[in-house]
VOMI-833625 format. One record per residue: residue in one letter; x, y, z of N, C-alpha, C, O in turn. Coordinates in steps of 0.05 Angstrom, whole numbers, plus 5000, padded with zeros to 4 digits. Example, Ala and Ser with C-alpha at 12.3 -4.5 7.8 and 13.67 -1.06 7.14 Angstrom:
# residues 2
A526448865156524649105156526449345156528549345169/S525749555142527349795143525850015157526850235161/
# end
This chain:
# residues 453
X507555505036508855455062507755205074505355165076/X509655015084508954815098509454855127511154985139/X506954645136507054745175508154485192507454255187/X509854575214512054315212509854165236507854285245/X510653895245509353775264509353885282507353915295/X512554015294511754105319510254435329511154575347/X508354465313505854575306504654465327504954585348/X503454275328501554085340502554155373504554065383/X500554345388501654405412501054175420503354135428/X499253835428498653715442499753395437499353185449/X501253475416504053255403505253135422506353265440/X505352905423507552815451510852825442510952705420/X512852895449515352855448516252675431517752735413/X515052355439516552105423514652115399514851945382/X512852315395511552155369512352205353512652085332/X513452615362515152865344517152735341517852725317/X518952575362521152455352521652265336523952235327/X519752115329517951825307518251975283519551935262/X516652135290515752255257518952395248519352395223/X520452475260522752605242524452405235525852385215/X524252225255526051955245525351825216526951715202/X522751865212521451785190522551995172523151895150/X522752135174522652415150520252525150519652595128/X518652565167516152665172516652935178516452935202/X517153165169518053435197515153655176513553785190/X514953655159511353825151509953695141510253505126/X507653825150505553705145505053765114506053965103/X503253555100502853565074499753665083498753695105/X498453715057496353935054493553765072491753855087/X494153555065490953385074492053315106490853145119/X493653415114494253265140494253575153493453595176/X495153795140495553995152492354135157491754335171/X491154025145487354165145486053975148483753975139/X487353705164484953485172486153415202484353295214/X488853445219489753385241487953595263486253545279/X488853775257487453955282484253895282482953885303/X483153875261480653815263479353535276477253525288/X481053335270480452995287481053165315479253225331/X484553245319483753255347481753445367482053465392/X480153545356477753705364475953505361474153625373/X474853305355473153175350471053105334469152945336/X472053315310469853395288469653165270471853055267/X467353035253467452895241468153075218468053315218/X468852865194470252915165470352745150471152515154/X468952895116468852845098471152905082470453075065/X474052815078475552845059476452735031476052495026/X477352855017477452764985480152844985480953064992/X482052594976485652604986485352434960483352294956/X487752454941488452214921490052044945490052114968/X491351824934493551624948495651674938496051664914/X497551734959500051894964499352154972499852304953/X498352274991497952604989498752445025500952525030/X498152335039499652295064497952325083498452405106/X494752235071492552155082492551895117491351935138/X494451665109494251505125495451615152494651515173/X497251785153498852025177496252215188495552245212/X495152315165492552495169490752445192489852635205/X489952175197488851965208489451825229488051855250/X492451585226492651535246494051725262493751725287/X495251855253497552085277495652175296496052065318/X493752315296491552495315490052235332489852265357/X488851945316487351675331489651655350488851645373/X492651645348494451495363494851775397495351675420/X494552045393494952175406493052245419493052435435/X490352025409487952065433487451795441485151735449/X489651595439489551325447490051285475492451265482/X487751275498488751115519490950895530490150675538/X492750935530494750645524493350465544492450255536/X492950565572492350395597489750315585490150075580/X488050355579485650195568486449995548486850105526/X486749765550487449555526485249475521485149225522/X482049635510480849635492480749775465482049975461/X479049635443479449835426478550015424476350025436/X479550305409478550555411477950715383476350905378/X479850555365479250635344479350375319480650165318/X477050485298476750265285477250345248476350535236/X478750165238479950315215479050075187479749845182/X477450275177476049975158477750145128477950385124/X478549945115479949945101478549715069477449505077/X478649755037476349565013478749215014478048985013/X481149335015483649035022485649035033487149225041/X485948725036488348625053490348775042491948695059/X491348895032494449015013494049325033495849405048/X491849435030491749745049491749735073492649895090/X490149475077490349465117492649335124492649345148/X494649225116496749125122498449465118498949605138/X498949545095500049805094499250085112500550295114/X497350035122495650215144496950135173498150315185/X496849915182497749725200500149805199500549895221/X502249845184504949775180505450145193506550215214/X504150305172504950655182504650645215506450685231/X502050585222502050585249502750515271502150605293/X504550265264506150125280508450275283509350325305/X509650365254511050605253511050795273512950815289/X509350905274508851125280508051105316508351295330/X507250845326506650845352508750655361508450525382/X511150625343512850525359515050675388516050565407/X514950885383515250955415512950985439513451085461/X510550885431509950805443508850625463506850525455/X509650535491510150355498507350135508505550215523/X507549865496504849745494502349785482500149685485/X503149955466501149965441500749815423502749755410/X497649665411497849495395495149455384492849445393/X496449435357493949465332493949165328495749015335/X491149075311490248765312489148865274487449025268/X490248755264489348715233488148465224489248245221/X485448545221483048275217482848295176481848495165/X483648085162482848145135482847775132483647605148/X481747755103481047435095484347385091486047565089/X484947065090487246965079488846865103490846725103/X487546975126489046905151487346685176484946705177/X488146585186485846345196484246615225485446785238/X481346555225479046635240481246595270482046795283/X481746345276482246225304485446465304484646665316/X487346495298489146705306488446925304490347075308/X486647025300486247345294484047415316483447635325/X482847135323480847185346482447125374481347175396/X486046975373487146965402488547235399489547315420/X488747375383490047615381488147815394488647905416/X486047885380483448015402483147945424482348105441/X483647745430483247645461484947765482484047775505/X487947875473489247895491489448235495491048345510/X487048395475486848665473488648795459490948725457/X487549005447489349155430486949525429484649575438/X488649665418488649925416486750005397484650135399/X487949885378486649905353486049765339487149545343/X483949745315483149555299483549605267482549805256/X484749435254484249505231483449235203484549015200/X482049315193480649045181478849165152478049395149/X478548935135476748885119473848775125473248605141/X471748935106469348915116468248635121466748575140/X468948505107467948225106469448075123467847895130/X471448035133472747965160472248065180471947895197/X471848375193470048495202467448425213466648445237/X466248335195463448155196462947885210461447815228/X465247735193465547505202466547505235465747315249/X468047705248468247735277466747785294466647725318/X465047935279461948085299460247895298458347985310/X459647665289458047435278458247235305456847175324/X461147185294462446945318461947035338461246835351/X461747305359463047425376465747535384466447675403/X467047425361470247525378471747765368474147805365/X469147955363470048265360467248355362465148295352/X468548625394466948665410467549005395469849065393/X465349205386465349465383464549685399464349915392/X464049565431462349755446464649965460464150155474/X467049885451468850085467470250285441471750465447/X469750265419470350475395469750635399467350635399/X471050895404470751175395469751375368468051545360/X472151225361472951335323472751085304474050875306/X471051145287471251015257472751155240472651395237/X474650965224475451125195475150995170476450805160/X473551095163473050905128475351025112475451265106/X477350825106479450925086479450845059478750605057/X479950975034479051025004475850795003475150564997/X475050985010470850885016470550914991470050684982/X470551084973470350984945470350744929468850674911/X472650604942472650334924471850164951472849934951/X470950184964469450054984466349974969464949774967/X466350244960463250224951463250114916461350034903/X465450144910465350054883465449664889464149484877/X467249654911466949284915464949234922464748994927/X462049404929459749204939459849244968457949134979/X461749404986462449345013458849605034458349635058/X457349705012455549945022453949845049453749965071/X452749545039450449485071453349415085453549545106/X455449255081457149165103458149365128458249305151/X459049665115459849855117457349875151458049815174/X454349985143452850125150451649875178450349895199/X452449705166452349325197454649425209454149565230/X457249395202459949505229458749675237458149645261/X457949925223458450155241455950255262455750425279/X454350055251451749975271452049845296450249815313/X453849785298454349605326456449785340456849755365/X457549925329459750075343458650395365459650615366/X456550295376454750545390456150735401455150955397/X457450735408458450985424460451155410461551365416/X460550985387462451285379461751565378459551665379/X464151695377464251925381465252125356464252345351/X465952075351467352085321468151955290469751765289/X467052045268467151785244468452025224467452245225/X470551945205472951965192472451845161473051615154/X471252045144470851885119473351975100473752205094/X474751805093477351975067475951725036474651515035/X476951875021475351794994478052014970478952234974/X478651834950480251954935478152074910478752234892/X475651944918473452114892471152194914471152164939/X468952334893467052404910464152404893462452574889/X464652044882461652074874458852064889459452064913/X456652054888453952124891452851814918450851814932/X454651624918454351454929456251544964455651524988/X457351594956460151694977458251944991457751965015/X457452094972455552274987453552175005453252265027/X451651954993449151885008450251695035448651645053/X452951595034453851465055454951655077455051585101/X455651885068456552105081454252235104454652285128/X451652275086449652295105448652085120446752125135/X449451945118448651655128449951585156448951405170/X452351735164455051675180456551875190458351855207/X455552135176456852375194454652555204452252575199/X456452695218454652845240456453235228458753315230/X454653335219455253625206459153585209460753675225/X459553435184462153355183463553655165461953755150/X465653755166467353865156468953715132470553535131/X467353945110468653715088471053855078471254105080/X473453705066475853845062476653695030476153465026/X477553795015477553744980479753824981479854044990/X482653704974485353644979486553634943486653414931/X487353914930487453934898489053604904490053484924/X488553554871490053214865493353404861493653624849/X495453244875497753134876498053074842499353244830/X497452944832498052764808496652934785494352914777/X499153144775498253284751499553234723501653094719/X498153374703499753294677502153404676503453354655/X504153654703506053634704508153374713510553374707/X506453134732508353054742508152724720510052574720/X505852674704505452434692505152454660503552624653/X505852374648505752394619503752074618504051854629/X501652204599500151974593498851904572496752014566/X500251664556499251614521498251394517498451234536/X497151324498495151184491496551114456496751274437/X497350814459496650694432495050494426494950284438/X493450604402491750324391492850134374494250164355/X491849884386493249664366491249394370489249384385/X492149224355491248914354492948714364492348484366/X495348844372496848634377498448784402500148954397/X497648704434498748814452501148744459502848914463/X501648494462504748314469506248454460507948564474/X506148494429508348644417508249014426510049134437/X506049104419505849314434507749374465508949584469/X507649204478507949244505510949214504512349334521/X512249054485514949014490516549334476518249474488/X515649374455516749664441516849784457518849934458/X513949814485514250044494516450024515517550224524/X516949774521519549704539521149814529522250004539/X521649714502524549764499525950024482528150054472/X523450214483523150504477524250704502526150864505/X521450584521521650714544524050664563525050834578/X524950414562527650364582527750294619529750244633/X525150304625524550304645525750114661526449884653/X525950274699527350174709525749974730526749824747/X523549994727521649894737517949934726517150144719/X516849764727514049814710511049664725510949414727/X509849744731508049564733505649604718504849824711/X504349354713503449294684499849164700499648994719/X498149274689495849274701493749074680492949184660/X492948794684490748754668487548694686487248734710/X486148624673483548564681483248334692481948344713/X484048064685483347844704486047764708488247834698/X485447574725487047434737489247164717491547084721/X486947074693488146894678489947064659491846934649/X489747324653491447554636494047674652496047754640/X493647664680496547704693498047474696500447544696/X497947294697498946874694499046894670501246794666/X498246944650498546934624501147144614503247084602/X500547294621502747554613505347534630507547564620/X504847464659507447434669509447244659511947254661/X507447024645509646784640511046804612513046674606/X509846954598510747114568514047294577516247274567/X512947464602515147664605517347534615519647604608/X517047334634519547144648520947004628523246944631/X519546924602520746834575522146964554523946894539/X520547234559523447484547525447514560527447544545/X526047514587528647544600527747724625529447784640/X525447794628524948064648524947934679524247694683/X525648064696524948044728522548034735522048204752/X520647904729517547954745516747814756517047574757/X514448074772513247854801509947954787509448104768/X507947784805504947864803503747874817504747774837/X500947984822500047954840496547934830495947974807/X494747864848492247864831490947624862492247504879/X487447654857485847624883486547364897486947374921/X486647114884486646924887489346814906489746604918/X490947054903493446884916493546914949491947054962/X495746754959494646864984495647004994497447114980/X495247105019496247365027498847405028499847615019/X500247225038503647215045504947345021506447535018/X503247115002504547124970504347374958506347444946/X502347544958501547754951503348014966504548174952/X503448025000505248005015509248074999510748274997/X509347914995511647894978512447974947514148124938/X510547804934510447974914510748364916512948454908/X509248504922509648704931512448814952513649024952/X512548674962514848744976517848694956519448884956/X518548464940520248464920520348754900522148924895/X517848734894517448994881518649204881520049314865/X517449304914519549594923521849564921523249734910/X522849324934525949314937527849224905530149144906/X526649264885527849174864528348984851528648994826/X528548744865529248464862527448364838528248254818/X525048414843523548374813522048714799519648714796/X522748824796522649064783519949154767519249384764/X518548894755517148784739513848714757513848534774/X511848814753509248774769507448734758506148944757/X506048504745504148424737501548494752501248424776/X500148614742496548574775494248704762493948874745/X492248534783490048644770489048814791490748844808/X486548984796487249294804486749294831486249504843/X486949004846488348954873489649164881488849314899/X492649194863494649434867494549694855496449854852/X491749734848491050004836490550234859490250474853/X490350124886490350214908492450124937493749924941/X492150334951494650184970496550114979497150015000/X498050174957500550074931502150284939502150424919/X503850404960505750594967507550714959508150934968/X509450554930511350554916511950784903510750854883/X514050924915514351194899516251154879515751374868/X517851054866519351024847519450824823521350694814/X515650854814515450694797514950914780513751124784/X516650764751517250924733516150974713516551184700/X513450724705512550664688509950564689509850364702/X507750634680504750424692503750394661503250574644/X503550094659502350054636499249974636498549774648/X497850084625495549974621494049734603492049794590/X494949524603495349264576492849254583491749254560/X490849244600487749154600486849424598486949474623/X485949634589483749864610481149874617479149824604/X481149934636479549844664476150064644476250264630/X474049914652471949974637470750204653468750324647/X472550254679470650604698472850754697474850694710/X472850944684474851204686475851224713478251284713/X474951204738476251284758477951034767479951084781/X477450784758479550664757482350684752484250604765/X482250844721483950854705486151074715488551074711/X484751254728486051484747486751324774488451454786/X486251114787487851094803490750944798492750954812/X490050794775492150554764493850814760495350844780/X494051014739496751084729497551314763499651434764/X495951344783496851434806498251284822497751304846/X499851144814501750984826504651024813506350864820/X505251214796507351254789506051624785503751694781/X508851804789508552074792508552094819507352304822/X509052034835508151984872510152134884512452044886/X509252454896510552524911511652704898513652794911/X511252824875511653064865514253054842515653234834/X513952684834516452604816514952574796512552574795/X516852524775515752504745515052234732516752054732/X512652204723511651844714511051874694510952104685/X510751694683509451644648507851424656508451304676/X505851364642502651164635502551164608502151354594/X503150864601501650874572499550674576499450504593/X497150734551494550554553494750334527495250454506/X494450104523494049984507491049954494489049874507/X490950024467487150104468486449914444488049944425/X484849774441484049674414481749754409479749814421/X482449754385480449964361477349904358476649714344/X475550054369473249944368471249884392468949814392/X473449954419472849964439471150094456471950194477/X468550104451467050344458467750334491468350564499/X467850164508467450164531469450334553469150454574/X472550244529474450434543475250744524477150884531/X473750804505473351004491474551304502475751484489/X473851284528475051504545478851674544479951884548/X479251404534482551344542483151614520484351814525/X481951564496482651734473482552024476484052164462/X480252154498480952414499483352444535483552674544/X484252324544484452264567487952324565489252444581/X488852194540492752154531492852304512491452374493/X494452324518496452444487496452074464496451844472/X496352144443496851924422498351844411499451974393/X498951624415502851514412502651334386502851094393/X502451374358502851204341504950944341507450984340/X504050744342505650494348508550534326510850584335/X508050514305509750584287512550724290514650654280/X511851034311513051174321515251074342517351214344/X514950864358515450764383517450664378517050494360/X520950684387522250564371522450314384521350264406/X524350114367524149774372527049674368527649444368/X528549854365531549794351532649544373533649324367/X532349614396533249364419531949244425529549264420/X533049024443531748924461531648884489532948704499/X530349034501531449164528530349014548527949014549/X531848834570530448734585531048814610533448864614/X528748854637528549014650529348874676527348834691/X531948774688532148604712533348724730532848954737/X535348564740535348594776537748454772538048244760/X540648674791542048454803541348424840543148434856/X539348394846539348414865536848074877535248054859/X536547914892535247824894533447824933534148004948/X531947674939530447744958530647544979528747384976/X532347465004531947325027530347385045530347615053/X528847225054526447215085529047115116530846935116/X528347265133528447135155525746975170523946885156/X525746955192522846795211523847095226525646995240/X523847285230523947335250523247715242524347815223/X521847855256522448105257521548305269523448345285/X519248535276518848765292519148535317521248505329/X516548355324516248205344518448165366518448255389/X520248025355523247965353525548145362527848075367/X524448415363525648675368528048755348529748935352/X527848585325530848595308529848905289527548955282/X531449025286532249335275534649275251536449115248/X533249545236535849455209537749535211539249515192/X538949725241541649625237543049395248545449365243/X542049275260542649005271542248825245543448615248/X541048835222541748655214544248715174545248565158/X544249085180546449155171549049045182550948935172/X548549115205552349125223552148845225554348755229/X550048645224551348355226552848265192554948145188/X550548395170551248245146554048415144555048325123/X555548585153557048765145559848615155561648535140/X559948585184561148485206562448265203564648175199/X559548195207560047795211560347595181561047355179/X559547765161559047565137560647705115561347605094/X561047965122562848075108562348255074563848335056/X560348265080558648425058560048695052561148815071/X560148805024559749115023557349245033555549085039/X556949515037553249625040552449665008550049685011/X552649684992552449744958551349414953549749354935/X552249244970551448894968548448914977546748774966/X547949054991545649025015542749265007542249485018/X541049104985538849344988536049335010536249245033/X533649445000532649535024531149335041529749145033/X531849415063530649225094527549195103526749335121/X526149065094523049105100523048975127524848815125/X521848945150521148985174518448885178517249085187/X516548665176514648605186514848465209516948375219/X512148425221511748345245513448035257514647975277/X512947955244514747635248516247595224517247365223/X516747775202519247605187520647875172519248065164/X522847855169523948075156525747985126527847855125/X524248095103526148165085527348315069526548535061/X530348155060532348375059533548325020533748085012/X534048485007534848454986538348534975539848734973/X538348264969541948304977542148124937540748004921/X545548234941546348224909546847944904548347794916/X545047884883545247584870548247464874548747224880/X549847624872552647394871553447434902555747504904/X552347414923552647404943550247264964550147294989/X548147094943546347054959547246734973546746674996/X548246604960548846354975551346415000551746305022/X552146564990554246635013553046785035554746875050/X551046825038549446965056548346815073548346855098/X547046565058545146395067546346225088545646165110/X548446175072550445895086551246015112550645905133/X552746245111553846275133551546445153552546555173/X548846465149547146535173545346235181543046215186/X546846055179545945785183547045815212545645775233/X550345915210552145885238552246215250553646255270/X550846445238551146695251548646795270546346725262/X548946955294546646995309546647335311548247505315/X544247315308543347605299542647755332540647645341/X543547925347542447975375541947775393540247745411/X544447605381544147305409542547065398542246855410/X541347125370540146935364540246825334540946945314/X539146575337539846475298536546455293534846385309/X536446555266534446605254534746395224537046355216/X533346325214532346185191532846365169531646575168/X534546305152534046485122532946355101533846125102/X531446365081531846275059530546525026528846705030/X531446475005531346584986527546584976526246374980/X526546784966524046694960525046604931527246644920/X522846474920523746284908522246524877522446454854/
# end
């Protein structure tokens, strides 16, 4: 039995009404045995995989003990990268958009020091950031912690696997007065523990069964010497309608991506070095189809929201088992069905694990009769303009529909960020899109389009 939101006797009206607009109406297991408890004040130790609906768990209860009239911060949401605190940032904007003058400030590297410190300046609600940007604000001065309530360390596991342990234990040292600290962790090794005592106060720990079972993921493992080819059979075996494909460095996803764009496939990449926008996008193409195809290194092994990925390949495997469990937890999401295969070469003591871990897929076996390439009729336009802007997707449905004359079957999905919105509309309609929002005004106004490239 699931317990619906409006459960929550101390729920405000617009938030109940937020969340159904969302498709939010029960609570999932880690939110249904971690809400009532934040709003009592209790600190918590939870263990949630990603996707169990942890980031709701969290901010929903921070937002319904948010002072609005105080435009200090109150709660502070530390997050291992830019890809989760932007996606953290994004639910909660969500989610506090009926409420009026509320506003979260997202501090992470890739974005210049000087805007993120006029952004603090003018107050906000909430904070959400990476540790090492984080740092860099408490340094300068221009992030002040004496008015935080609540800390939330979100997937602290790989917090601590990046090195983030003294950074972690400096924020939350300056943040005196809190009142409450929020640990979620999708594992619960021995480090996570000693940070646990380190940061909670007789916390209530809650162990959330994993979501992601061998009912919902099929996962095999072939050995070989020769992956390229490996990787394409399993394409064109598997059929997939989307895949994302995981290696170890950064010169192996640039390497591999430019192999796959030479077979014929739709792909995008992603990996540390790029910058945020780009990364930004990349991911966002992703969801929406336009490139189908996801190169990355395990940047996107976390954070990564995507419920209708079909396929997770493992072409590098990652040398810590719990890695390897979060990579193929990005497809199976939400109680749908995924497949993971591992690419393993023979001799590998380091990823050795993989072998009792899959089922064993003889390459041989795999069939190869086609050649299946995995694209998109769909491609990806940016506006300049979006939440900020007050523009909503049906305003920019009923314009492309209206005014430019589109089918809706032309028009896929509407992403919504803070200053720019993009929209994924059908390749044989993209110049005709472009051209004529040169001369069309969207809610009284003309906005900039162009195609990412």
């Amino acid at each position: 039995m699931t317990t619906p939101f409006s459960t929550l006797k101390t729920l405000p009206e617009a938030l109940l009404t937020t969340l159904s607009e969302q498709g939010f109406t029960a609570m999932t297991p880690v939110q249904e045995r971690s809400i009532p408890l934040i709003l009592q004040g209790r600190d918590l130790l939870v263990q949630s995989r990603t996707g169990s609906g942890k980031t709701v768990a969290f901010a929903l209860p921070s937002l319904m003990m948010t002072k609005i009239e105080s435009n200090r911060p109150q709660t502070l949401i530390i997050t291992p990268t830019r890809e989760l605190a932007e996606q953290v940032a994004e639910q909660v904007r969500t989610l506090a958009s009926a409420l009026p003058n509320f506003k979260a400030v997202t501090l992470y590297g890739g974005v210049p020091l000087r805007s993120q410190a006029d952004s603090l300046a003018k107050g906000a609600h909430m904070i959400i950031g990476t540790p090492g940007r984080l740092l860099d604000h408490l340094s300068k001065g221009t992030l002040e912690l004496g008015t935080i309530e609540r800390i939330v360390l979100d997937e602290a596991d790989r917090m601590l696997e990046m090195g983030f342990y003294d950074d972690i234990l400096k924020i939350v040292s300056q943040a005196k007065r809190t009142k409450q600290r929020l640990l979620f962790s999708a594992t619960f090794p021995e480090r996570i523990k000693t940070l646990a005592q380190k940061l909670l106060k007789t916390p209530e720990i809650i162990s959330i069964t994993p979501e992601h079972t061998e009912d919902h993921i099929e996962t095999f493992v072939i050995s070989t010497h020769n992956k390229g080819k490996a990787l394409q059979q399993v394409i064109n075996s598997f059929a997939p309608a989307s895949v994302l494909i995981f290696c170890n460095t950064k010169a192996d996803t640039i390497t591999l991506t430019q192999k796959l764009q030479q077979a014929g496939h739709a792909v995008t990449t992603i990996h540390g070095d790029l910058e945020q926008e780009a990364r930004q996008e990349a991911i966002i193409r992703f969801a929406n189809s336009s490139r189908p195809v996801l190169v990355a290194t395990d940047v996107a092994s976390r954070g990564i929201d995507i419920d209708n990925v079909d396929l997770v390949v493992n072409y590098d495997l990652p040398f810590d088992k719990e890695v390897y469990t979060h990579r193929i937890g990005r497809t199976g999401r939400a109680g749908a069905s995924g497949r993971a295969v591992s690419l393993y070469t023979p001799g590998s003591t380091k990823t050795a694990y993989i072998l009792e871990e899959a089922k064993n897929l003889a390459l041989e076996t795999v069939r190869n009769g086609r050649d299946f390439k995995i694209v998109s009729h769909f491609e990806t336009i940016a506006l300049n303009g979006g939440k900020k802007q007050k523009l909503r997707k049906g305003d920019i449905l009923g314009t492309f529909c209206k005014e430019i004359g589109l089918e809706a079957n032309q028009i896929g999905a509407i992403t919504l960020m803070a200053n720019r919105t993009y929209i994924a509309i059908d390749k044989a309609v993209v110049k005709k899109t472009l051209s004529m929002l040169k001369s069309i005004r969207i809610k009284k106004r003309k906005y900039i389009a162009w195609q990412l490239d």
